[in-house]
N, C-alpha and C positions, 0 to 999 in steps of 0.2 A: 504493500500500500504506500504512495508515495506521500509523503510527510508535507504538511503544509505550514503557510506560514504562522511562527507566532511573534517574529520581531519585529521591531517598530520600525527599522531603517528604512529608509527610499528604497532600497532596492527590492527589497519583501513584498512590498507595498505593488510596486509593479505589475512583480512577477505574480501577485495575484490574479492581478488585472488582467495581462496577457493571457493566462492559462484560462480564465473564464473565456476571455474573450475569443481565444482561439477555437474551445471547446465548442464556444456557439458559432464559429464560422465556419470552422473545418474540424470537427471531430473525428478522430481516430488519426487524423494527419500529424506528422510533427508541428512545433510550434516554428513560425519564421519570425525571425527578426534580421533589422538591416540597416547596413551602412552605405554610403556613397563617396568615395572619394577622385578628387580629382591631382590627378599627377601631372599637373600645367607648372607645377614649378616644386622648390621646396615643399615636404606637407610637413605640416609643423604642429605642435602642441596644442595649440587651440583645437584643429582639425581631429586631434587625437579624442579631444570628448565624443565626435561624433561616431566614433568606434568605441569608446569606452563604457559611454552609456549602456548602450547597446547588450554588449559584450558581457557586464557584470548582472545583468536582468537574465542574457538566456545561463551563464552559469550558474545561478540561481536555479533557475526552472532546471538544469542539469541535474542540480544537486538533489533535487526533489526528486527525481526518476523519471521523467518528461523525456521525451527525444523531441532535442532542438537545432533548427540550422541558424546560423549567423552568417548569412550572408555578406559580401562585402562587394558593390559592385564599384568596381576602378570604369574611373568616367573618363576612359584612356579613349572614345572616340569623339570629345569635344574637340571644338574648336580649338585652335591654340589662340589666342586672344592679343596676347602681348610680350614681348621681352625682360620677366623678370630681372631687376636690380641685382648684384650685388654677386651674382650666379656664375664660377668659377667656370674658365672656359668657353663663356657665353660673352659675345661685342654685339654691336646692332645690325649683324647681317645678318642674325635669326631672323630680324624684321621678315625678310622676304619669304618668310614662311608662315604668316599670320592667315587664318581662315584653313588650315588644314590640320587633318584630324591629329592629336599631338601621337600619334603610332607612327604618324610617315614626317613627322620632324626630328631631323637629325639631332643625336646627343649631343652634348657639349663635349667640348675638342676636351683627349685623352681620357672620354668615356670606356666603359669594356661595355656598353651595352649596346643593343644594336637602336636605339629609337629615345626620342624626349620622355616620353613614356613611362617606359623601362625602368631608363635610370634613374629618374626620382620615383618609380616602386619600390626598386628594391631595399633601400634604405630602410624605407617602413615597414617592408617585410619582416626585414631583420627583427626591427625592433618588436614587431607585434610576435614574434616568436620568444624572442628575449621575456616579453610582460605576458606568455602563457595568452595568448589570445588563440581562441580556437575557433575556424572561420573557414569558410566557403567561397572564393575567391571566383568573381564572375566579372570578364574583360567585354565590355560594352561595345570594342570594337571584332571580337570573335564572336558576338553573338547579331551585331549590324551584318557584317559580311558574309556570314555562313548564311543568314538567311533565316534566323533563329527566330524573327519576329514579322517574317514577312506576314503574317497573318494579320497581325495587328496595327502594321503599317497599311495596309490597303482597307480596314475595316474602317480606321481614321481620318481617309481620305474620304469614303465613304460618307460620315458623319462629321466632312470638313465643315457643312453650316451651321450643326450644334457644337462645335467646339468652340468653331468661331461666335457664336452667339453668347458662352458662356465667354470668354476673354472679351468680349467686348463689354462686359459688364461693367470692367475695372480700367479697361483702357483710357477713363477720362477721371476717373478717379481721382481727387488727389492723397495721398494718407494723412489721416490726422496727426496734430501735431503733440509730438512724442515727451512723455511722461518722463522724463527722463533726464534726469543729471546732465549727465554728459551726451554731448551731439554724437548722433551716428553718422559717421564718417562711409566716404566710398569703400574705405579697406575693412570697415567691421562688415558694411554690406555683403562682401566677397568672401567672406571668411564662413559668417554664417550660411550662406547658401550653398555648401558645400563644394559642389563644381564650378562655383563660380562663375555659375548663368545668370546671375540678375538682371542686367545689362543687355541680355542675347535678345534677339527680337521673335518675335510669339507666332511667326508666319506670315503676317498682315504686311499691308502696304504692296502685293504684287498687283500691276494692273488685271493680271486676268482671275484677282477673285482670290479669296482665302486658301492658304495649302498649308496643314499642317507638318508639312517633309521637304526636306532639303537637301538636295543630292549635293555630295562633293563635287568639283567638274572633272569628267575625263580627260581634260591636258592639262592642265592646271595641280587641279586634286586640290582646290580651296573651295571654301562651302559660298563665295562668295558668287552666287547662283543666282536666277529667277525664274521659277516657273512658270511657263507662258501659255499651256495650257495641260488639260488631264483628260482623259477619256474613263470613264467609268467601269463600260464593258469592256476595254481593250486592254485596260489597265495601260495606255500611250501618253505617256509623259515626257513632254517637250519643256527643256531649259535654257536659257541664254547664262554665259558667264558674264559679268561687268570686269571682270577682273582682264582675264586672255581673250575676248571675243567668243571664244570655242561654243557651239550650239550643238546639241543632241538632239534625239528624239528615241526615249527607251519604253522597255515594255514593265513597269513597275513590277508584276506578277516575278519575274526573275532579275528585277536589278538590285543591287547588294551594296552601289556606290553612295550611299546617303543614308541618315537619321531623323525622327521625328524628332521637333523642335522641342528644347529645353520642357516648356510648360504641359506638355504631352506627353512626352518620350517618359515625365517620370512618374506618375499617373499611371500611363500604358504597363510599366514595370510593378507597380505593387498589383495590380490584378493579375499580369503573368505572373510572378511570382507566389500569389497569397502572401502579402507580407502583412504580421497582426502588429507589427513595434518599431517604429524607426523614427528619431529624434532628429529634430529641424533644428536652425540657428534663430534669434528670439526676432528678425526682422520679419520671421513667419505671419508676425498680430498684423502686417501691414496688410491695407487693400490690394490683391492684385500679384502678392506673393505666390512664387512658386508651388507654395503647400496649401496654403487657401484654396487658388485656383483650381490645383490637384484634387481635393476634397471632390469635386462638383464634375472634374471631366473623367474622376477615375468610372462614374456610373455610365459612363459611353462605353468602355469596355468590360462593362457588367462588376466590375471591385468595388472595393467598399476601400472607405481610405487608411490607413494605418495608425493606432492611437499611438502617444508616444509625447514626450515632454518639448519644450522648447527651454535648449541651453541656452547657458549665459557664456560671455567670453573667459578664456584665458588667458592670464596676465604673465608675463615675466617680473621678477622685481628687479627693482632700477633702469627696465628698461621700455620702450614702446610698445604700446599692443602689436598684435601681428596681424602678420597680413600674408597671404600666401601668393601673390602676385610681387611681393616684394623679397629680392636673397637678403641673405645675413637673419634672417628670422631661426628664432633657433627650433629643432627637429624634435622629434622623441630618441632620434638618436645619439642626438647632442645632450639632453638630459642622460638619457644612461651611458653616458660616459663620467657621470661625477655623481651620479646615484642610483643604487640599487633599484632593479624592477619593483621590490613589494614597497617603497617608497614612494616611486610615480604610482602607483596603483593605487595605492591609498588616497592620493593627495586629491584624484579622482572620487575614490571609491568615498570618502568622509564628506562631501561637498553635493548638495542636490543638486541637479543641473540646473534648476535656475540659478545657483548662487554664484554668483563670479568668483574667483579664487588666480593665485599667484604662483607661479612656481619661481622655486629660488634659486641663479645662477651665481647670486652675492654672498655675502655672509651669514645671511639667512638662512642659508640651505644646513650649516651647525644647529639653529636652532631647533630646526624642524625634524633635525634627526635627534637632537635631545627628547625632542616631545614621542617622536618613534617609538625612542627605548624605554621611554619612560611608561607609553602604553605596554610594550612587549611584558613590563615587571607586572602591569598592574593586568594583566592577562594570566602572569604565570600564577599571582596570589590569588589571583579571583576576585579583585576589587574593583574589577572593571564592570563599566556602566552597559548593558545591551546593546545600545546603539554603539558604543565606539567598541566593544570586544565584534560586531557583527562587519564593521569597514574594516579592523585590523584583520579577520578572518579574508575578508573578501581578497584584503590584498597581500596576505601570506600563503593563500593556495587558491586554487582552482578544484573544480570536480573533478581535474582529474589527479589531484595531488599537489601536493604542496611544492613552490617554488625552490631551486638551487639559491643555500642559503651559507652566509658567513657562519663558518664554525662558529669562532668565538667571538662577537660583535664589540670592540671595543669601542668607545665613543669619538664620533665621528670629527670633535672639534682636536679629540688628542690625536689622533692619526694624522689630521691636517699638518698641524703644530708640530707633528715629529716628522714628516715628509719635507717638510717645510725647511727646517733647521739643518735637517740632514742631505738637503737637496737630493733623495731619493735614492742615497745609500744605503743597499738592502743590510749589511752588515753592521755598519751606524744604528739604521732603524732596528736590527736587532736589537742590539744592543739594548737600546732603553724600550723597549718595547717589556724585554722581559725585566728589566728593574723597576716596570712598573710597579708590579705585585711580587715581591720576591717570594711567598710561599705559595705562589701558582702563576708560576713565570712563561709566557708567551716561550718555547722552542723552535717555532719554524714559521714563516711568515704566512702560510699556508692555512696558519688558524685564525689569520683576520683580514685575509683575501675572501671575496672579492672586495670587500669595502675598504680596505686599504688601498686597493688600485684606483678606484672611487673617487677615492680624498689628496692621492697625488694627483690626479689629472685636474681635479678641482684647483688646487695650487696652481697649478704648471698652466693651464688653460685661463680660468677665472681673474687669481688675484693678479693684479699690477703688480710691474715691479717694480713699483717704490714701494709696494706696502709688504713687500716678504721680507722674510724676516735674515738678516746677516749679522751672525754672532762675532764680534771683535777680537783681530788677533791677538792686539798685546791692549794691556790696564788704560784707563783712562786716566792718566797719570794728572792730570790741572782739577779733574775733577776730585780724585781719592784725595790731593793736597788740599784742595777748600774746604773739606768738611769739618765740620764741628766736631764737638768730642760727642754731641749728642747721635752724630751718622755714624762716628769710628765704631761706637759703644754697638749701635746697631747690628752693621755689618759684622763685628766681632761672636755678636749671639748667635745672627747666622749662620757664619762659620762652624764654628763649634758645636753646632746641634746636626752640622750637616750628616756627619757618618750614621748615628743613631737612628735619624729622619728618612734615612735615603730609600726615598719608594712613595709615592703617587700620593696617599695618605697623608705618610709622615713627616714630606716637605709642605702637602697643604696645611699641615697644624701649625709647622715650622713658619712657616710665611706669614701666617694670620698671628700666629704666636708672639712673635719678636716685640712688635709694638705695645703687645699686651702687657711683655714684662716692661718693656720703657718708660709706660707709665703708673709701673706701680701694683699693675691685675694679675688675677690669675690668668695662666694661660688659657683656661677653658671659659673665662670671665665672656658674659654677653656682648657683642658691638654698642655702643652707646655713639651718638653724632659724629660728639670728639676724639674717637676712637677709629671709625670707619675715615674722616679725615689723615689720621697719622697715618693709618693703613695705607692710603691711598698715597701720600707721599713716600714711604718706604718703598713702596711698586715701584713708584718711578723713580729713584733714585737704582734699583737695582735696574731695573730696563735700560738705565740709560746709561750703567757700569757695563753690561751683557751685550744689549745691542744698538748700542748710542741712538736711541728713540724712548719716547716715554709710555708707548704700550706697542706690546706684542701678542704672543701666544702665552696661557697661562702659564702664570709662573714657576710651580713645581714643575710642568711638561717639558718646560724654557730650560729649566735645571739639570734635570735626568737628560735632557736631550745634549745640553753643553758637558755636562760630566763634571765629577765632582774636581778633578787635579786642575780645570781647566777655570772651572769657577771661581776657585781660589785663586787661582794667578789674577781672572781678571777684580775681583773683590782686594787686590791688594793682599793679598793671605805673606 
């Protein structure tokens, strides 16, 4: 008997929905849900919620014993539209490839893939393998060309003046004026609509009469076409190109050069399909939108429309929203280069799709793995709340098991800080790795891989370099001379506790310690105003002996990483 829901999370909540909802549309069938992406440039993080959504509802319903597909169709036979920014290997001679389908636009120079396509696929591929995404992988342009949909392309020709009658609904429309903080911009536009059709045009404006299909041209191979006329019973459809001159005259019943136009073609797909679940981007509320429109033309091919949420965007922090028409936008693959898959998946999995949220490429991304492990403990004690023991689940395994995990997760600000110091000397990093804990000392790096590899690319990639961190050859000798008897006395305690202290612990009590005897307290004495003050000057006064700056990496990590013979020289010892 398959288990239903009893947790409160969003994605519970869903996968209720869906499973009724499928039950009444298609019982005994698997359950479908679906994605859509477009490989016109970069696909990036944002783009990632609209497979993640998706993705953690039918695992969900997996997990319950449902059999579900997750579709993901690559919208590899759009148009290519524009010459993304920023896009290695790419100048503005792509230009001259604009209005063809991006399968027959060349990669960018020192590609290994054969098509524009392709090679911004594969990346995401990767990565959706990496984050345990389990999916059914359907190319828009194998299924235009083979003739997969010739049925439903002539049905829609057929019912070219009820389609056209529904689009002309919204064609004067204008949308209301939006609720909303912040202006939506053309690039949140593009982002949200997934393939980045908003812009495309709906069929309309040929002189001989509405067409909802668009042939690529035969010498050209750009969609930048016009239908001049159709025959019904012949299925005889005559094109002119604006672009090459070139004219045709084909027999639709067997021509494979062309797709139904944007507000159609994806309509036409959730009634082929049966799809019960697939998440729009939140410009969907406007009049005239893709998924509205769709709502209303999907009943010309007998579908019902697909229920499913409207996300909110994703952020980078410190950096610009994204935009998938523009390079330099960072990937999902660019994130799991500096953090662990059950990290991004959480970051999703904790966040309903309406809520906007941030991913961290700054120094944020420490904190965020502090709050990680801090869930992981409160998982292991059982002091965890439903809702957040049900997103840590979602994104520590899959139905079909649990994700490739760090042996031993040490914390992700310490690994920086000792990558950091050590510039990614594996033997260095040993080193203080295992004086963290001297009575359960790190022996092979292998125990806090992958997320040590994690936190060095994070350095190495991320921070600038003015803000890493370079430990001082020799003593800050003007400095060690100015000090009072009150800094000698200081540094002196220090020193001298250093042997006893030495370990991750016993330098944090050390450190905090010092000040506490200078003025008088016990060492375990509480912080008081006046206290957290001295503290704070004793820090910088050793940051600025260690690594002539007045903050760095914490200071015990600063410690165990410089070594104790070397601390002393630079402390004046």
């Amino acid at each position: 008997m398959a288990q239903s829901s009893t947790e409160t999370d969003w994605v519970s909540r869903f996968a209720d929905e869906v499973i009724a909802e499928s039950e009444r549309r298609a019982p005994g069938k698997p359950v479908v849900v679906a994605s859509g992406l477009s490989p016109s440039g970069p696909i990036h993080l944002g783009n990632l919620r609209e497979v993640m959504t998706p993705h953690l509802v039918a695992d969900e319903i997996r997990r319950r014993g449902h059999e579900v597909r997750h579709l993901i169709s690559w919208d590899d036979y759009d148009r290519y539209r524009k010459v993304p920014g920023g896009v290695a290997g790419v100048d503005e001679s792509w230009a001259e490839h604009i209005g063809k389908p991006l399968t027959s636009v060349p990669a960018p120079a020192g590609s290994p893939h054969p098509n524009w396509a392709e090679h911004f696929k594969a990346a995401m591929v990767e990565a959706l393998a990496e984050l345990g995404v389990e999916y059914d992988p359907i190319s828009q342009t194998e299924q235009y060309t083979s003739g997969v949909y010739r049925e439903q392309i002539l049905h829609a020709m057929r019912h070219r003046a009820d389609i056209d009658a529904i689009l002309d609904q919204y064609r004067t429309k204008k949308a209301p004026k939006k609720q909303s903080q912040k202006p939506v911009d053309e690039a949140e536009l593009e982002a949200a609509e997934g393939s980045g059709a908003a812009a495309e045009d709906d069929g309309s404006g040929g002189g001989a009469g509405y067409f909802p299909y668009k042939p690529y041209c035969g010498r050209c191979e750009k969609d930048l076409t016009t239908v001049t006329s159709y025959d019904d019973e012949t299925t005889a459809l005559a094109y002119t190109c604006t672009s090459c001159g070139f004219a045709e005259t084909v027999e639709l019943n067997e021509f494979n050069r062309g797709k139904l136009v944007w507000k159609v073609d994806w309509p036409m797909r959730w009634a082929y399909e049966g799809v019960i679940f697939e998440p729009s981007g939140v410009d969907h509320s406007s009049p005239g939108s893709s998924f509205q429109v769709g709502g209303q033309i999907v009943g010309i091919f007998d579908g019902v429309q697909p229920i499913g949420p409207m996300y909110a965007f994703v952020g980078i922090s410190g950096m610009a929203k994204m935009s998938s028409s523009r390079g330099g936008v960072p990937t999902p693959a660019d994130a799991l280069k500096i953090m662990e898959p059950q990290l991004l998946r959480w970051l999703y999995a904790r966040r309903k799709p309406n809520q906007s949220f941030k991913i961290a490429f700054d120094q944020e991304i420490q904190r965020l793995y502090d709050e990680w492990d801090k869930l992981e403990a409160k998982v292991a004690d059982g002091s965890v709340l439903p809702a957040d023991a049900a997103a840590y689940a979602r994104a520590a395994r899959t139905a079909a098991g649990e994700l490739p995990r760090t042996p031993r997760p040490l914390p992700y600000r310490t690994l920086a800080s000792v990558v950091d110091i050590t510039a990614g000397h594996d033997e260095q990093t040993l080193r203080i790795l295992g004086e963290l804990d001297p009575e359960n000392p790190v022996t092979s790096l292998d125990e806090v891989r992958p997320r040590l590899d994690r936190a060095e690319n994070w350095i190495t990639t991320q921070v600038p370099a003015d803000q890493r961190t370079i430990v001082r050859d020799e003593p800050d000798a003007d400095l060690l001379g100015s000090l009072d008897d009150e800094g000698r006395e200081s540094l002196r305690l220090l020193l001298e506790g250093l042997d006893s202290h030495w370990s991750l612990d016993g330098l944090t009590t050390l450190v905090y310690g010092v000040p506490k005897v200078m003025a008088g307290l016990d060492p375990e004495a509480k912080p008081t105003p006046e206290l957290k003050l001295a503290q704070r000057a004793f820090f910088a006064l050793l940051y600025k002996l260690l690594v002539s700056r007045e903050t760095g990496p914490r200071l015990p990590t600063l410690l165990l990483a410089v070594g104790a013979d070397r601390v002393r020289k630079l402390l004046g010892a």
